[in-house]
N, C-alpha and C positions, 0 to 999 in steps of 0.2 A: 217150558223154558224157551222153547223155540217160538211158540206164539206170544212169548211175554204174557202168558194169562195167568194174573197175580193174583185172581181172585181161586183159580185152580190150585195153586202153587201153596196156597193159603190155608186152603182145605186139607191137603194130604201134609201139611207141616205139623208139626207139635208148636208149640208156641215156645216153649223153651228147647225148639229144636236149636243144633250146630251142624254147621257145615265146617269140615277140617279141609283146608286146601291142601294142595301136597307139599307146599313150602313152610305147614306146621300152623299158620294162621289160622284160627281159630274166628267164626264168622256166626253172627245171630241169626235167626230168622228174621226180624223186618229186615235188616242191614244187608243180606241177602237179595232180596223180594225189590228194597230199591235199586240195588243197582242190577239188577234185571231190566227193571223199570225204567232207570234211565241211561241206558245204552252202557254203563261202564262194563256189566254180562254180557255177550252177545252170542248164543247160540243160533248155527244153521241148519245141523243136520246132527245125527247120533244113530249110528247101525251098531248095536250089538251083536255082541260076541257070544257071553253065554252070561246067564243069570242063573244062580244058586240063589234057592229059600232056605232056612231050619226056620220051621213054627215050633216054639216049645211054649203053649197055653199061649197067655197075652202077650206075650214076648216072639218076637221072629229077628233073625237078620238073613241079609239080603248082601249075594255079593255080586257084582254084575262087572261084565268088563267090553268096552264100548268103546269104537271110534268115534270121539266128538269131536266137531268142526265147530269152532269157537275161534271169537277175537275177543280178550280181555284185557282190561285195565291199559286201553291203548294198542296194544300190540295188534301186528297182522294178523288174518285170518290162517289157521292151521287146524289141522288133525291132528289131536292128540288119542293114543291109546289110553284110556283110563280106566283104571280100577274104581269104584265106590264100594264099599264098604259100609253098610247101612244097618242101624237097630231101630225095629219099628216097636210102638204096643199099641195093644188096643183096648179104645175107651168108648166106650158108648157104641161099641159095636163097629166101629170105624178102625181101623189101620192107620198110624199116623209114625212120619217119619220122628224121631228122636235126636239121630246122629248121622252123619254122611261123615266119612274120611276117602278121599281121593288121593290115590297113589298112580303112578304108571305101570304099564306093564308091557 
């Protein structure tokens, strides 16, 4: 997110991935991926806090909780603490994200 590499970002996506903002809005993967792409995402930095896995077979989620320094949708640059809340599965031997829900914490 921070180098904008959309071809990464691509990879570790599901294709019918979602991203849940924490204002409820619910966000595709490409619709995601462009506005990475074109400045409206802007990630600068992301230091985590702690990351939980549960693997259960092809199914995992992943909770991680992170200072991200972002400006979006226009606004100024800030830290935000965020929560993601993620369901990954695995197909063809790959790990692919499903679902992200972003809360504060």
């Amino acid at each position: 997110m921070i180098a904008k590499d959309i071809a990464a970002l691509d990879a570790i996506l599901d294709d019918e991935s979602v991203l849940i903002h924490m204002t409820g809005v619910k966000q595709r993967k490409r619709d995601y991926l462009r506005e990475i792409q074109n400045g409206t995402l802007n990630y600068y930095a992301v230091e985590d806090d702690e990351i939980i896995v549960i693997v259960n077979g092809d199914q995992a989620e992943m909770t991680g909780r992170s200072r991200v320094n972002a400006a979006v949708y226009g606004g100024g640059r800030y830290t935000w603490r965020l929560q993601m809340q993620s369901k990954l599965i695995k197909k063809a031997g790959r790990w692919l994200f499903t679902e992200q829900r972003a809360s504060t914490y």
